[in-house]
N, C-alpha and C positions, 0 to 999 in steps of 0.2 A: 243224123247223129245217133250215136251207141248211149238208151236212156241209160245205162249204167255208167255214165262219163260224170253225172248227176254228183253221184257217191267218191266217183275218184279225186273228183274236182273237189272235195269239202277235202279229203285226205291233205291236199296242197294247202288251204287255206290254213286246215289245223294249223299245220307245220310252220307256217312263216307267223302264224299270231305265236304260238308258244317261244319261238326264239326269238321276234323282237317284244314280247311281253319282260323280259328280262331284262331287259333294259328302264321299265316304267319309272320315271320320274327322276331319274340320271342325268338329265341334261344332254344328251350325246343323240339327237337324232340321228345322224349320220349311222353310227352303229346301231341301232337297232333297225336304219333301214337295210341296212348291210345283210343284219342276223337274217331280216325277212325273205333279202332276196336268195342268199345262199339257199336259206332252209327249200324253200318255193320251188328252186330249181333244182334243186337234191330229188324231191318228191315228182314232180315233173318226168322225171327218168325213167321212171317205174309207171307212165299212164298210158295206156295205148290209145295213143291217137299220134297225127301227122298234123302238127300245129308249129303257127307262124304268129310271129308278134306284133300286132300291127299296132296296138298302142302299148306301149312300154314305157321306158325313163329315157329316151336318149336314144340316139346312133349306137352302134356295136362299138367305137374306139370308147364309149362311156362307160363300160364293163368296170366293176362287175353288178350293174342294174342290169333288170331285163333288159335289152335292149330291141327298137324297133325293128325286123327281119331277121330278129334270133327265131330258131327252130326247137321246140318244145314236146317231148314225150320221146315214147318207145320207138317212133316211125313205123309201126302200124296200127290200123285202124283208119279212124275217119280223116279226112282234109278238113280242116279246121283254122279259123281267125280265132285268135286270143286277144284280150282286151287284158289286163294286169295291173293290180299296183297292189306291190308286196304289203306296203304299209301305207293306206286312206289317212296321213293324221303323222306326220314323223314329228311333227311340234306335240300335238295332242299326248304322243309315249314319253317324249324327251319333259313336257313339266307334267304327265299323270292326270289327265283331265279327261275328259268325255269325249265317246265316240270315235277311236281310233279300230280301225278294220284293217286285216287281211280281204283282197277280195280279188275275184277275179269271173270274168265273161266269157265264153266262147259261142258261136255260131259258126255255120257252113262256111268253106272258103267265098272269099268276095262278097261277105253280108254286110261287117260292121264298116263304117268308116273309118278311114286313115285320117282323124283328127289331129293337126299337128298341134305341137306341144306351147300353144297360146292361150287366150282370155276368150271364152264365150258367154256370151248375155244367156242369163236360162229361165226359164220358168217350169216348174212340175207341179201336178195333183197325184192326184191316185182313183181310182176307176168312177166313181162318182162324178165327178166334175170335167171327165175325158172329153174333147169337142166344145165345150166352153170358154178356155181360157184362148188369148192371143197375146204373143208375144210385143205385138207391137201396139196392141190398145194400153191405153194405161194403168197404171196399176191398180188406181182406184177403181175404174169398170170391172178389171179380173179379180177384186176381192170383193165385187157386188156380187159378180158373176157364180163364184164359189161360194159365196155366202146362200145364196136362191138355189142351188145345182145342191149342196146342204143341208138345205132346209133350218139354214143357221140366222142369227141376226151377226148384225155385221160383226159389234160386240163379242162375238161369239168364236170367230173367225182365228186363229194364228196362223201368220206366216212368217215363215222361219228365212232368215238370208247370213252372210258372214260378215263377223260383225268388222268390216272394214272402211277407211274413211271413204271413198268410192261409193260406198253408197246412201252415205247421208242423204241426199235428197231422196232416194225410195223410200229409207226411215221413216221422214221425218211426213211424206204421204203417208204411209201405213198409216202412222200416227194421227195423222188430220180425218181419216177414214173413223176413229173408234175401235180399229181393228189390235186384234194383240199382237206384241211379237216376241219373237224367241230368237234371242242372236246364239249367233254359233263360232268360234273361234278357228276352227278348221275342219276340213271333212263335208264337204256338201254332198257326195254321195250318200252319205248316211243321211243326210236331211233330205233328199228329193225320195228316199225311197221311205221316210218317215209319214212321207204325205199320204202314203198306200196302207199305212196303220191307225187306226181309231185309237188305239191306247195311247198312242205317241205324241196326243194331242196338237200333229201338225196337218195343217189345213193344204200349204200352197208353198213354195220355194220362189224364191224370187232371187236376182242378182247375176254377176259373171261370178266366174269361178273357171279354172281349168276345162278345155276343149273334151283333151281325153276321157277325163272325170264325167262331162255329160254325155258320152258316150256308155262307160260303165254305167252311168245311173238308168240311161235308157235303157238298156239291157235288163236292168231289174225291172222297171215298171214296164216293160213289153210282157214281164213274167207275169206281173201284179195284175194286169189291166190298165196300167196309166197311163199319163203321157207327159212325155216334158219336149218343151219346144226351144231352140237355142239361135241365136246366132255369134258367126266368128267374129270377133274382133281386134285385128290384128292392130297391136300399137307402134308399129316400125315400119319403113319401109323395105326390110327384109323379109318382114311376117308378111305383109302385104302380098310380096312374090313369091315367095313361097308357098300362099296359099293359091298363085295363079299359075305357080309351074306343077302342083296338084291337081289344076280345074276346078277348083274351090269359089263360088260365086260369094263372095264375102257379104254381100244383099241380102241375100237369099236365107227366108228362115227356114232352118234345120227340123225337118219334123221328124215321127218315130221310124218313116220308111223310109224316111234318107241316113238315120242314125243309125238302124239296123235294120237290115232288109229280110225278109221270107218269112215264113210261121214259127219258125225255130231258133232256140236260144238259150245257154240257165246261164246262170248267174248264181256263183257262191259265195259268201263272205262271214267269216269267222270273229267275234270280237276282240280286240285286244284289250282295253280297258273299259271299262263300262256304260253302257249309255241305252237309250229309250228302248230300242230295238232288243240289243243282243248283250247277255256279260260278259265284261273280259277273265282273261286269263285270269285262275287262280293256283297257283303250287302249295302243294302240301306234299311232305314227305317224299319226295323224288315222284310227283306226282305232279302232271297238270290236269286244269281241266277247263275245257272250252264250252262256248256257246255257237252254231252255227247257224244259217241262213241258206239254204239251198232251193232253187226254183228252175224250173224248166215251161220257156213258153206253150211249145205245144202241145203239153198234155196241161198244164195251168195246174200242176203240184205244186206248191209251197212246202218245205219241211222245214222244222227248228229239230235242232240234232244239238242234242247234250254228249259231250265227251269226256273220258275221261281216260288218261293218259301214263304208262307209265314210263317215266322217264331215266329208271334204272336198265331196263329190258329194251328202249331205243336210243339209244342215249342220243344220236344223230336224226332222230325224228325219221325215220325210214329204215325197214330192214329189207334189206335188200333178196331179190328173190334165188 
C-alpha cells in the first residue's frame, strides 16, 4: 500500500466526524449516521486507491450505508479491503456522550476478514500484555495475567466492557477480582484501542460486541502492538449458516492473523464527541475543528492530527479536483 493513503484516509474520517457532529445530542441517530455516510463517501471519490467494502452496514439493497462489496475511491492505485463504520457510537451522537468516532481500516486485497454482521466474544490489551491473555481462560486468570504482564496489583487493573445486561456475570467477576471497571455505553472500538493507551487508564476489554467492530479494533492494535482475541457467536440459526456458507468455524478463536492478515494495515479515526483518546468535533464561526487518530502497521507510526476546518470554503467537506 501507498504510505500516503495514511493522510488520505484521515481526510475521510474528517469529513464524516464533521457532518454527523451536527447532529450531537438531537436524538436522530439515524441522521447523523446518514450525514457520516454521505460525507465518507463524498470524500472517498477523490482517494486513489481500488477498494472494496468487506465490512460495511448491510448488503448494497441497504444504501445509502456503506454497503458490503460497494467499490471505494478513484480506481486507481492499490487493491485494497476496507473495513468502515461512518459513525462508531450513532447512540453516543444522537444523546452527546463519550466516544463516538468516525473511523475507518484498510489493508491489501484478501487481508481483513469478512466478519458477518453478528455478536463476537472479545478480549483486547495493548502491547504489554500481548501473548498473555486467552480468550477462553477466565476472566479472573486474564486480569491476574494483565495485572503480572503490568506490573500492577490487581487493585490496580481497569477493565472496560459495555455496560450491558449480557454481561452481568463478567461484571460482577471483575468485581470479586478487586479489579476496577469502566462501563461503556457504546463504541467498544474505542475501548479495545484504549487498552493500547496508558493515559486512558484502560487495562483490558472484555465482553461481545459486534463482529465487524472486532475486526476494525484489530486493525488498530495490529498498529499499536496489541492484540485482541474473539470468537463468533451466532444467536440464530441463520447466523449459524451463514457463518458456514462463509467457512466461518464458529469454535474457533479469532486471533490477530485470522483478523487481519500480512504486515500491513492503518487504521484512521477522527473523534466526534469527546472521549479518552480523541476530542470531538468543535464549530466555531463556520469553522470545525477535529481531533484525529492515524496508524499504519508496517512502518508502526501513530500520529494525532489536529485539524482545523473551514467550513465557509468547503461547505460539502470536499472540493473537488
Amino acid at each position: 500500500m501507498e504510505r500516503s493513503l495514511s493522510m488520505e484516509l484521515v481526510r475521510v474520517t474528517e469529513a464524516a466526524a464533521l457532518a454527523s457532529a451536527k447532529w450531537m445530542g438531537r436524538g436522530k441517530k439515524d441522521e447523523a449516521d446518514d450525514a457520516a455516510t454521505t460525507a465518507m463517501r463524498n470524500v472517498f471519490d477523490t482517494i486513489p486507491m481500488k477498494g472494496t467494502v468487506v465490512i460495511g452496514e448491510g448488503e448494497m439493497d441497504e444504501a445509502p450505508m456503506l454497503y458490503i462489496g460497494e467499490t471505494l475511491g478513484n480506481g486507481f492505485g492499490p487493491r485494497v479491503d476496507v473495513a468502515v463504520d461512518p459513525l462508531e457510537g450513532t447512540n453516543i451522537v444522537a444523546a452527546g456522550t463519550w466516544n463516538a468516532l468516525a473511523v475507518i481500516a484498510i489493508a491489501d486485497h484478501g487481508c481483513l476478514l469478512h466478519a458477518p454482521d453478528m455478536y463476537m466474544d472479545k478480549i483486547a490489551v495493548g502491547p504489554e500484555a500481548v501473548g498473555k491473555i486467552d480468550i477462553n481462560a477466565s476472566v479472573t486468570e486474564n486480569l491476574h495475567a494483565v495485572a503480572k504482564a503490568k506490573n500492577k496489583d490487581i487493585e490496580e487493573v481497569v477493565a472496560t466492557i459495555l455496560n450491558r445486561d449480557r454481561h452481568s456475570a463478567i461484571i460482577e467477576e471483575i468485581r470479586e477480582t478487586g479489579a476496577r471497571i469502566k462501563l461503556i455505553s457504546d463504541g467498544d472500538v474505542a475501548g479495545a484501542i484504549n487498552t493500547a493507551f496508558d493515559h486512558t487508564g484502560v487495562d483490558i476489554l472484555f465482553g461481545s460486541g459486534g463482529a465487524p467492530e472486532g475486526v476494525l479494533a484489530a486493525v488498530a492494535l495490529k498498529c499499536l502492538g496489541g492484540e485482541l482475541q474473539g470468537k463468533l457467536l451466532p444467536q440464530t440459526e441463520e447466523e449459524l449458516a451463514r457463518c458456514e456458507k462463509m467457512g466461518l468455524d464458529v469454535t474457533k478463536v479469532l486471533k490477530m492473523d485470522d483478523l487481519v492478515k500480512g504486515d500491513d494495515a492503518i487504521f484512521a479515526a477522527t473523534g466526534v464527541t469527546d472521549g479518552e483518546l480523541l476530542k470531538g468535533v468543535q464549530f466555531k464561526a463556520h469553522t470545525g475543528t477535529t481531533q484525529s487518530l492515524v496508524m499504519r502497521a508496517k512502518s508502526g507510526t501513530v500520529r494525532f492530527i489536529d485539524g482545523r476546518h473551514s467550513l465557509s470554503k468547503k461547505p460539502n467537506l470536499v472540493i473537488k479536483p
